[in-house]
BAVEX-93299 format. One record per atom (N, C-alpha, C): x, y, z; residue in three letters. Coordinates in nm, 3 decimals, always signed. Example, Ala and Ser with C-alpha at 12.3 -4.5 7.8 and 13.67 -1.06 7.14 Angstrom:
# residues 2
<atom><u>+1.319</u><v>-0.569</v><w>+0.780</w><type>ALA</type></atom>
<atom><u>+1.230</u><v>-0.450</v><w>+0.780</w><type>ALA</type></atom>
<atom><u>+1.320</u><v>-0.330</v><w>+0.780</w><type>ALA</type></atom>
<atom><u>+1.285</u><v>-0.225</v><w>+0.708</w><type>SER</type></atom>
<atom><u>+1.367</u><v>-0.106</v><w>+0.714</w><type>SER</type></atom>
<atom><u>+1.290</u><v>+0.003</v><w>+0.787</w><type>SER</type></atom>
//
This chain:
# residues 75
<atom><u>-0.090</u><v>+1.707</v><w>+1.130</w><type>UNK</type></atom>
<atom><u>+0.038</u><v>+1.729</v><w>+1.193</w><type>UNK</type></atom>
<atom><u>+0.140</u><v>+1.771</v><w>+1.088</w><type>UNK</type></atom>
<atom><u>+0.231</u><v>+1.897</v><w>+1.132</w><type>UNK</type></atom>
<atom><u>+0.315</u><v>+1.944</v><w>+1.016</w><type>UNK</type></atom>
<atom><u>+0.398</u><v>+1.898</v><w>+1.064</w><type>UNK</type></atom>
<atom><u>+0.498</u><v>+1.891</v><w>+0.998</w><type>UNK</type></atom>
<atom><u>+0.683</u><v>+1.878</v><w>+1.028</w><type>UNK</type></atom>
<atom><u>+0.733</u><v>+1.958</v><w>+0.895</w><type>UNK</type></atom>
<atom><u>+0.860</u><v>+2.002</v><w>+1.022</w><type>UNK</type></atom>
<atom><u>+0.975</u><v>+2.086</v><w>+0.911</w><type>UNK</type></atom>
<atom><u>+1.057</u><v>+2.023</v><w>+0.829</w><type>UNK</type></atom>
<atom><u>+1.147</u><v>+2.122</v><w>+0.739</w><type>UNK</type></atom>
<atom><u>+1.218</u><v>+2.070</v><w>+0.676</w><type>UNK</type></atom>
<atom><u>+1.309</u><v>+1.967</v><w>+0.722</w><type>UNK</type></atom>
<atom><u>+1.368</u><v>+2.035</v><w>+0.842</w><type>UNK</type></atom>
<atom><u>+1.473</u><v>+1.958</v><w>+0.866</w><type>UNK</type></atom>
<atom><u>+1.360</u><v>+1.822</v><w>+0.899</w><type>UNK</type></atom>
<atom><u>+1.279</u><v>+1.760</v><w>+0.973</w><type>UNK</type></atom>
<atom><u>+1.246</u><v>+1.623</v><w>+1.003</w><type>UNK</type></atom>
<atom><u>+1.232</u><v>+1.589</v><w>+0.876</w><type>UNK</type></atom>
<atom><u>+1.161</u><v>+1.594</v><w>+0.733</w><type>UNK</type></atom>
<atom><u>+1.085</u><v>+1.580</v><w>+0.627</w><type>UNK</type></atom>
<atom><u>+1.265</u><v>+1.550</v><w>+0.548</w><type>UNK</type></atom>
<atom><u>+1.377</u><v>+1.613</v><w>+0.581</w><type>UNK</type></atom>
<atom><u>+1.500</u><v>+1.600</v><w>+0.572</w><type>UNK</type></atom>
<atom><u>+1.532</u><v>+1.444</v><w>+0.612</w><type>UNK</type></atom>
<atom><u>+1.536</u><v>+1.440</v><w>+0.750</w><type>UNK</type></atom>
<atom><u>+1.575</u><v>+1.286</v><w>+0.813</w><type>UNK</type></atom>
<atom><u>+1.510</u><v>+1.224</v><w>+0.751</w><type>UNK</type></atom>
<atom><u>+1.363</u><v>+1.251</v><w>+0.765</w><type>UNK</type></atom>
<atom><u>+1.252</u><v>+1.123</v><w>+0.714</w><type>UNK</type></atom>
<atom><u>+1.348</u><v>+1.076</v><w>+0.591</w><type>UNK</type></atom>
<atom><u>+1.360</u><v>+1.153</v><w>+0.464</w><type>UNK</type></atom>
<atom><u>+1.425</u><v>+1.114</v><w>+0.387</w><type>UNK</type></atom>
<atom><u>+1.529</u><v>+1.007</v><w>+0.391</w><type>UNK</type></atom>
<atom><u>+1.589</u><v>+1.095</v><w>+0.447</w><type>UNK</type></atom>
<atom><u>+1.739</u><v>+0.967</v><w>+0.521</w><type>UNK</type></atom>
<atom><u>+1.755</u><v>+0.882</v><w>+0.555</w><type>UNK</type></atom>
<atom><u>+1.623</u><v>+0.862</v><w>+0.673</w><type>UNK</type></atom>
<atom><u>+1.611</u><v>+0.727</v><w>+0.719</w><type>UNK</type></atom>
<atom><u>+1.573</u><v>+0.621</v><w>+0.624</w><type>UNK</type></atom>
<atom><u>+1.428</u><v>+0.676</v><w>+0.544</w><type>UNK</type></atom>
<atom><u>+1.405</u><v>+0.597</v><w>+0.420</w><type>UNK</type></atom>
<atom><u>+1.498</u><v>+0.516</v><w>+0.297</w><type>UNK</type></atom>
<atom><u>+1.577</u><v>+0.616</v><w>+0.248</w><type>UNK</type></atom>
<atom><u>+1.687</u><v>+0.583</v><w>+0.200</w><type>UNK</type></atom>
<atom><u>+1.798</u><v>+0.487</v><w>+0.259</w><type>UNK</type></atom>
<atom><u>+1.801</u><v>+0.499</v><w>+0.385</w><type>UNK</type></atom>
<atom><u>+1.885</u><v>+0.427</v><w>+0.417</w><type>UNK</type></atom>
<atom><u>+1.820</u><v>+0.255</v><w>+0.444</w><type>UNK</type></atom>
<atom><u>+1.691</u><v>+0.324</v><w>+0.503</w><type>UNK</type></atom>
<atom><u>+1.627</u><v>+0.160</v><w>+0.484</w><type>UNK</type></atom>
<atom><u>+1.632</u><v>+0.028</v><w>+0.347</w><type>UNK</type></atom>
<atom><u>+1.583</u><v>+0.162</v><w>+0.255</w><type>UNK</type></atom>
<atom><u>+1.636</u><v>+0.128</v><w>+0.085</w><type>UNK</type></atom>
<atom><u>+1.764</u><v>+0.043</v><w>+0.055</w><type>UNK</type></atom>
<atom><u>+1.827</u><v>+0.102</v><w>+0.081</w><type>UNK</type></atom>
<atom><u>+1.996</u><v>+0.097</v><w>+0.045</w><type>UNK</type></atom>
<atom><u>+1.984</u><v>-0.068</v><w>+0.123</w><type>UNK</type></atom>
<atom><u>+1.964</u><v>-0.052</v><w>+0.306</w><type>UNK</type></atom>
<atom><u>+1.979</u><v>-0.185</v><w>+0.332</w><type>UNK</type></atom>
<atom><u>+1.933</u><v>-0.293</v><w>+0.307</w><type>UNK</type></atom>
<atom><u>+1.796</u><v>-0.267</v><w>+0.260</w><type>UNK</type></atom>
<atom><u>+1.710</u><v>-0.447</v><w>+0.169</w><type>UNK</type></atom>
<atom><u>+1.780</u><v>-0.445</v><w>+0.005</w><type>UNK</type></atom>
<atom><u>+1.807</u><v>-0.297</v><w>-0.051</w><type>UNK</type></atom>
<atom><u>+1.849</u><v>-0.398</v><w>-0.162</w><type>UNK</type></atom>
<atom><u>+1.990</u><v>-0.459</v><w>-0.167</w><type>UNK</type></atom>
<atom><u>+2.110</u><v>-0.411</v><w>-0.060</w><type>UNK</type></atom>
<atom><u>+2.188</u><v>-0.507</v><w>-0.070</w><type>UNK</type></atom>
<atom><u>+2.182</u><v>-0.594</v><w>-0.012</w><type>UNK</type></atom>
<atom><u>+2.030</u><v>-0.657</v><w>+0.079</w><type>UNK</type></atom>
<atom><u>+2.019</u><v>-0.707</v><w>+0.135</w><type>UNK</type></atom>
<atom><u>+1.971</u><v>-0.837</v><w>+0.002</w><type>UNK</type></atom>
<atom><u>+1.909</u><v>-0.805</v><w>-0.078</w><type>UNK</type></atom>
<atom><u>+1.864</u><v>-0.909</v><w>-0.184</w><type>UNK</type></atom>
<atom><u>+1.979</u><v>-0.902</v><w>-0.306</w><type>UNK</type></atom>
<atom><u>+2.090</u><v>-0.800</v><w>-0.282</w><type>UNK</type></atom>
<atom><u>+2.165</u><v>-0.868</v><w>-0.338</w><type>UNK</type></atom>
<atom><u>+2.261</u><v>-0.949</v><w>-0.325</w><type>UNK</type></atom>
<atom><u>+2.271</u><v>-0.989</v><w>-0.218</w><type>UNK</type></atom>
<atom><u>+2.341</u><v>-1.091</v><w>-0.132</w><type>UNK</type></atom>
<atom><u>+2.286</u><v>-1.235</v><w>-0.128</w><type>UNK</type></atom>
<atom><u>+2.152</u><v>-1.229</v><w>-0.149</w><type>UNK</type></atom>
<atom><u>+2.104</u><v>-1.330</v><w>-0.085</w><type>UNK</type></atom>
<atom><u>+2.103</u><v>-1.380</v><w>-0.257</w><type>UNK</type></atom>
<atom><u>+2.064</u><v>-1.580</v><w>-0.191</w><type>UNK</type></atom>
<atom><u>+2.165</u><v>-1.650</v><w>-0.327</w><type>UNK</type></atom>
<atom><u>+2.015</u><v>-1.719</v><w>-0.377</w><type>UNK</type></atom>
<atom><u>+2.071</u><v>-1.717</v><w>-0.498</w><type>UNK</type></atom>
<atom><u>+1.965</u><v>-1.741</v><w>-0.614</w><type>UNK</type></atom>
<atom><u>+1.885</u><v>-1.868</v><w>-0.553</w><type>UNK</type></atom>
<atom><u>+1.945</u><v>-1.972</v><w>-0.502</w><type>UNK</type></atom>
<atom><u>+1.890</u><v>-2.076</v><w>-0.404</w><type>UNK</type></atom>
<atom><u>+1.785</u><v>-2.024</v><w>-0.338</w><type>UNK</type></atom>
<atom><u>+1.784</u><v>-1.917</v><w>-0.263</w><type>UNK</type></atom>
<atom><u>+1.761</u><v>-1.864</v><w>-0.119</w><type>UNK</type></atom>
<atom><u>+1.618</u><v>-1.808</v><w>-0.210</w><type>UNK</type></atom>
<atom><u>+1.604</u><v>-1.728</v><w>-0.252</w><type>UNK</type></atom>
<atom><u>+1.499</u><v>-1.661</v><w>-0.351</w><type>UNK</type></atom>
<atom><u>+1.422</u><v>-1.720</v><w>-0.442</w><type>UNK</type></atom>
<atom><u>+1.426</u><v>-1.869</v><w>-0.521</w><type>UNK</type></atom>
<atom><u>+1.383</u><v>-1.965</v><w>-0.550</w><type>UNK</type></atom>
<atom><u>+1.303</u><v>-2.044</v><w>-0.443</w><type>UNK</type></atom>
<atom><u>+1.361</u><v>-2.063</v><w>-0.346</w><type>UNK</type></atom>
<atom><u>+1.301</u><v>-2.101</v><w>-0.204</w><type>UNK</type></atom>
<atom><u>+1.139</u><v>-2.038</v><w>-0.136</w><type>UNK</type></atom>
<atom><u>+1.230</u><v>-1.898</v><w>-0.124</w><type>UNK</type></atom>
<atom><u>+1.129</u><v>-1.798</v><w>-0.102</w><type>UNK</type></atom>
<atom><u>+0.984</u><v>-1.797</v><w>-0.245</w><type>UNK</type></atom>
<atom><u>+1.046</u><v>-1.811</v><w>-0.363</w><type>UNK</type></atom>
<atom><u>+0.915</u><v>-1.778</v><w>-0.438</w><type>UNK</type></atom>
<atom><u>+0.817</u><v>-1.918</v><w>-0.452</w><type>UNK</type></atom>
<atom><u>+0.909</u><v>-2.044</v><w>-0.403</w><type>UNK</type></atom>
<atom><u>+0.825</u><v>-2.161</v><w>-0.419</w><type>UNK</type></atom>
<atom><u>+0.717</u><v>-2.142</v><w>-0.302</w><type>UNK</type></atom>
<atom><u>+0.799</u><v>-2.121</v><w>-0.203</w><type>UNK</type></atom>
<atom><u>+0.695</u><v>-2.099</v><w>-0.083</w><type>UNK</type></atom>
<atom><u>+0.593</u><v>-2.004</v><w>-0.109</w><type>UNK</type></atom>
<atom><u>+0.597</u><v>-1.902</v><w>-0.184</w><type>UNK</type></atom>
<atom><u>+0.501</u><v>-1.794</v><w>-0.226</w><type>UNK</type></atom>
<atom><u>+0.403</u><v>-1.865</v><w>-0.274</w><type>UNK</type></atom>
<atom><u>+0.453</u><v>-1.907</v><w>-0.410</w><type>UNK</type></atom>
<atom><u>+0.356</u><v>-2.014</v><w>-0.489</w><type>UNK</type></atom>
<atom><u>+0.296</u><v>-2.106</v><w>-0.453</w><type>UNK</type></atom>
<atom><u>+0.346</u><v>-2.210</v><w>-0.347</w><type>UNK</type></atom>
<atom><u>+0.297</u><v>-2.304</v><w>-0.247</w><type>UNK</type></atom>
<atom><u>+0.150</u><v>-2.248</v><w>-0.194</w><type>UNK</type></atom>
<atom><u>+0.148</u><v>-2.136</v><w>-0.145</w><type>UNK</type></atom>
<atom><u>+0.034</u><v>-2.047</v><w>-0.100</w><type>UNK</type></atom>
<atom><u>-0.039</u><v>-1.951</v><w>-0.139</w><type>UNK</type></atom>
<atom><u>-0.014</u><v>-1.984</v><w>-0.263</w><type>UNK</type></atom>
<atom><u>-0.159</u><v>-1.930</v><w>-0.409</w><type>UNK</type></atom>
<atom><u>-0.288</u><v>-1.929</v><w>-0.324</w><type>UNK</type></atom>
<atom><u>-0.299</u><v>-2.063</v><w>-0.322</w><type>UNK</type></atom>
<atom><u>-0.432</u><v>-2.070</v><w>-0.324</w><type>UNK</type></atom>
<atom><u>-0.499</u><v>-2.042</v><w>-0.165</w><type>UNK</type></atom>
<atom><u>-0.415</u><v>-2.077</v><w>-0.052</w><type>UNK</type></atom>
<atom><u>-0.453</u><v>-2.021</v><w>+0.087</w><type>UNK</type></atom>
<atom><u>-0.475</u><v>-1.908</v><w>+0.117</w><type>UNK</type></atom>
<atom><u>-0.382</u><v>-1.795</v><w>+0.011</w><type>UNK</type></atom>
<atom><u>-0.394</u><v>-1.678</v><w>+0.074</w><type>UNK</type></atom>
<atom><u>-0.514</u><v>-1.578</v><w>-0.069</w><type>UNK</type></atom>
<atom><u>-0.586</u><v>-1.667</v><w>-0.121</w><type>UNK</type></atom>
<atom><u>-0.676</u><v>-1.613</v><w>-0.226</w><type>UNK</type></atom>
<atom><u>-0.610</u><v>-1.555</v><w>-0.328</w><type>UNK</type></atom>
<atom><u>-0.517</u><v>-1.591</v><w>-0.381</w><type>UNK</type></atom>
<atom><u>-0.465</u><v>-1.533</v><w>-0.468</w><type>UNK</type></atom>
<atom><u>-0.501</u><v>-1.596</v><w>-0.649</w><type>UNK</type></atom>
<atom><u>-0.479</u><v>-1.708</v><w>-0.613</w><type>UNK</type></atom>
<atom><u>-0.543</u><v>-1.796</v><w>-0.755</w><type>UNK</type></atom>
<atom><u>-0.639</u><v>-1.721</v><w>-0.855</w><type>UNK</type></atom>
<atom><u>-0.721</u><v>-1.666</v><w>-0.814</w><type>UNK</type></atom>
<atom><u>-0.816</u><v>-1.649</v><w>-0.884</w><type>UNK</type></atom>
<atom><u>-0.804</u><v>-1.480</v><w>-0.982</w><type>UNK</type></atom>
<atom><u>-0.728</u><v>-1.424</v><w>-0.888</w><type>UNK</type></atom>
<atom><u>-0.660</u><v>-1.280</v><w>-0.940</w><type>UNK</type></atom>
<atom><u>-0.537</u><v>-1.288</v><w>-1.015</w><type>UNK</type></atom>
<atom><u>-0.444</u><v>-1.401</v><w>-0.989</w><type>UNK</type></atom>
<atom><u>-0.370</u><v>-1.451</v><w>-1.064</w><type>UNK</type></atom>
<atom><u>-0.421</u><v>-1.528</v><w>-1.217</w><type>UNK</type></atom>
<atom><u>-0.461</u><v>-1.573</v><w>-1.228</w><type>UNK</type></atom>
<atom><u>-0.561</u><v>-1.602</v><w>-1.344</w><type>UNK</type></atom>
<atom><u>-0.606</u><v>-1.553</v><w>-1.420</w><type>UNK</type></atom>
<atom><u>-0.688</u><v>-1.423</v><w>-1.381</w><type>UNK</type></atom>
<atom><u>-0.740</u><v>-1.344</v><w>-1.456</w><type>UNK</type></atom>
<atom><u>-0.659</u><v>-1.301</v><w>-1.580</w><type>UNK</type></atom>
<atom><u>-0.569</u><v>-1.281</v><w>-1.603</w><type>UNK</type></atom>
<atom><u>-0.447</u><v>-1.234</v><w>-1.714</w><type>UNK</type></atom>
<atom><u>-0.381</u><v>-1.336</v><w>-1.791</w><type>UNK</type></atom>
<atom><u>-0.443</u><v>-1.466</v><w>-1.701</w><type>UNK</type></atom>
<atom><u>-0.365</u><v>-1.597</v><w>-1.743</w><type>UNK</type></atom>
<atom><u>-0.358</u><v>-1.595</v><w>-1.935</w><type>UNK</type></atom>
<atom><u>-0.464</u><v>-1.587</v><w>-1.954</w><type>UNK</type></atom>
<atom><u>-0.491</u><v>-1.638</v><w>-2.154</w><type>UNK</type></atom>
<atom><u>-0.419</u><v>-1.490</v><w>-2.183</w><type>UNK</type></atom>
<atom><u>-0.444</u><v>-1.388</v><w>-2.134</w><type>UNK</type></atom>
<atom><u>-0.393</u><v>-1.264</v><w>-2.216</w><type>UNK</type></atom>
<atom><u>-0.266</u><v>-1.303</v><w>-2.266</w><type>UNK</type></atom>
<atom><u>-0.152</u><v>-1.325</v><w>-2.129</w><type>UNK</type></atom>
<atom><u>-0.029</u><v>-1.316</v><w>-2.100</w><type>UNK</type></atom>
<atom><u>-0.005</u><v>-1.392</v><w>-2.209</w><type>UNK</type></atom>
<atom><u>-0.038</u><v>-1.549</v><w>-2.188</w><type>UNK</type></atom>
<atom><u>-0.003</u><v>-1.647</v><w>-2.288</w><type>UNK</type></atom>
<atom><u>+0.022</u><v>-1.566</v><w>-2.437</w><type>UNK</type></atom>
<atom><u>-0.112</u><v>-1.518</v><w>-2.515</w><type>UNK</type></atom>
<atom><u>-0.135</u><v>-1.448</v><w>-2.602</w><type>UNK</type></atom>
<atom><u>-0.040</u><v>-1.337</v><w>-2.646</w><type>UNK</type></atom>
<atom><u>+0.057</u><v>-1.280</v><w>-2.562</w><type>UNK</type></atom>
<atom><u>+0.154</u><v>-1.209</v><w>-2.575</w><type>UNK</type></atom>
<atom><u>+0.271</u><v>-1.263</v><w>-2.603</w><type>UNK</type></atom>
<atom><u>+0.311</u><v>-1.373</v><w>-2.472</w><type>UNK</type></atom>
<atom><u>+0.409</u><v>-1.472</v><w>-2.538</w><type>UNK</type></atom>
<atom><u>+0.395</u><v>-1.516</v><w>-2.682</w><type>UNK</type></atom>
<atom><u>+0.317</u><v>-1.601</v><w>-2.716</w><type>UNK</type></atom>
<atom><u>+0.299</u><v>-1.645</v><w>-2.831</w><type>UNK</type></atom>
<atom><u>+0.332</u><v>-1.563</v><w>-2.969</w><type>UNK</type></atom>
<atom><u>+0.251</u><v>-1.432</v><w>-2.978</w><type>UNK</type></atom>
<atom><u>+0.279</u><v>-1.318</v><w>-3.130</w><type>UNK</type></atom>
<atom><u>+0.454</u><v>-1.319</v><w>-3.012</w><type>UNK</type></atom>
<atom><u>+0.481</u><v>-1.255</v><w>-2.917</w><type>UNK</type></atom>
<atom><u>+0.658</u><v>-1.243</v><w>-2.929</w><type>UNK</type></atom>
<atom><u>+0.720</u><v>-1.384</v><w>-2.964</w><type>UNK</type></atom>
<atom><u>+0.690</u><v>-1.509</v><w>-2.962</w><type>UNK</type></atom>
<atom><u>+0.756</u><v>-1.641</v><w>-3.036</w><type>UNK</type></atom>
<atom><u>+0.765</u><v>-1.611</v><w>-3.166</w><type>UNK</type></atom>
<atom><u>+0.620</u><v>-1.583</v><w>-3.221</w><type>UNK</type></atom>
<atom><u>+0.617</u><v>-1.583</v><w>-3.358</w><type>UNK</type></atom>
<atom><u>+0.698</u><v>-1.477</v><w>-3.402</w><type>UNK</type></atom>
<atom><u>+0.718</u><v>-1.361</v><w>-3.392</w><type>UNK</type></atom>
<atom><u>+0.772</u><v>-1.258</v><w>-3.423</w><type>UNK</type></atom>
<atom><u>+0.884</u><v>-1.277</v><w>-3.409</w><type>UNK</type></atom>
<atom><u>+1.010</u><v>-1.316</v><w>-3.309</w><type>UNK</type></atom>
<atom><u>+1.124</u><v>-1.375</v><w>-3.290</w><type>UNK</type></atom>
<atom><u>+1.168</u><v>-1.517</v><w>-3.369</w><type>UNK</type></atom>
<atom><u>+1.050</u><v>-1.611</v><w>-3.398</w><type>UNK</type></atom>
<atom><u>+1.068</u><v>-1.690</v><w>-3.484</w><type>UNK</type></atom>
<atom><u>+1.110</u><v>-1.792</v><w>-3.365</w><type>UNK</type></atom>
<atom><u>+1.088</u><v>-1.811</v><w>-3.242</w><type>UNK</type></atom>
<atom><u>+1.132</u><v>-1.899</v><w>-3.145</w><type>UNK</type></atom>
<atom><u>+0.986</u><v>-1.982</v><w>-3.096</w><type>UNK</type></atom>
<atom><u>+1.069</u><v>-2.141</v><w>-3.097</w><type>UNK</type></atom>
<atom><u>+0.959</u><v>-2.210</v><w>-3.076</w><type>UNK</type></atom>
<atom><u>+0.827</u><v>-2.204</v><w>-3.024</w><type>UNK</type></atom>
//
C-alpha cells in the first residue's frame, strides 16, 4: 500500500505530536511517581522473564564501574 506525500506529511505530524505529548507528559510527572513506576518494574523481574537477560552483563557492568572508581579515584 502506497501513500502520498501529503498523508506520509500528517503521518509525520501526528507522530510528532504524539512525541511532544508523552515527553511533557514525563516531564511533569514527579520523581515520586517514576520511582514508583520503576519499583514496580523491578518488582516483576522475575515474572515477566527478565532476570536472567538482565544478568547477563551483570559482572561486565560491575567491571566498568570499578576501572571508572579507580580512575576517578572514588571509593
Amino acid at each position: 500500500m502506497k501513500i502520498t506525500k501529503k498523508e506520509a506529511i500528517e503521518f509525520k505530524k501526528r507522530w510528532e505530536a504524539i512525541n511532544a505529548f508523552e515527553h511533557e507528559e514525563l516531564r511533569r510527572t514527579s520523581m515520586e511517581m517514576k520511582l514508583q513506576q520503576l519499583a514496580a518494574l523491578m518488582a516483576s523481574v522475575k515474572e515477566l522473564g527478565w532476570h536472567k537477560s538482565l544478568s547477563e552483563g551483570e559482572e561486565k557492568l560491575r567491571d566498568r564501574w570499578n576501572r571508572l572508581r579507580r580512575a576517578y579515584n572514588v571509593l
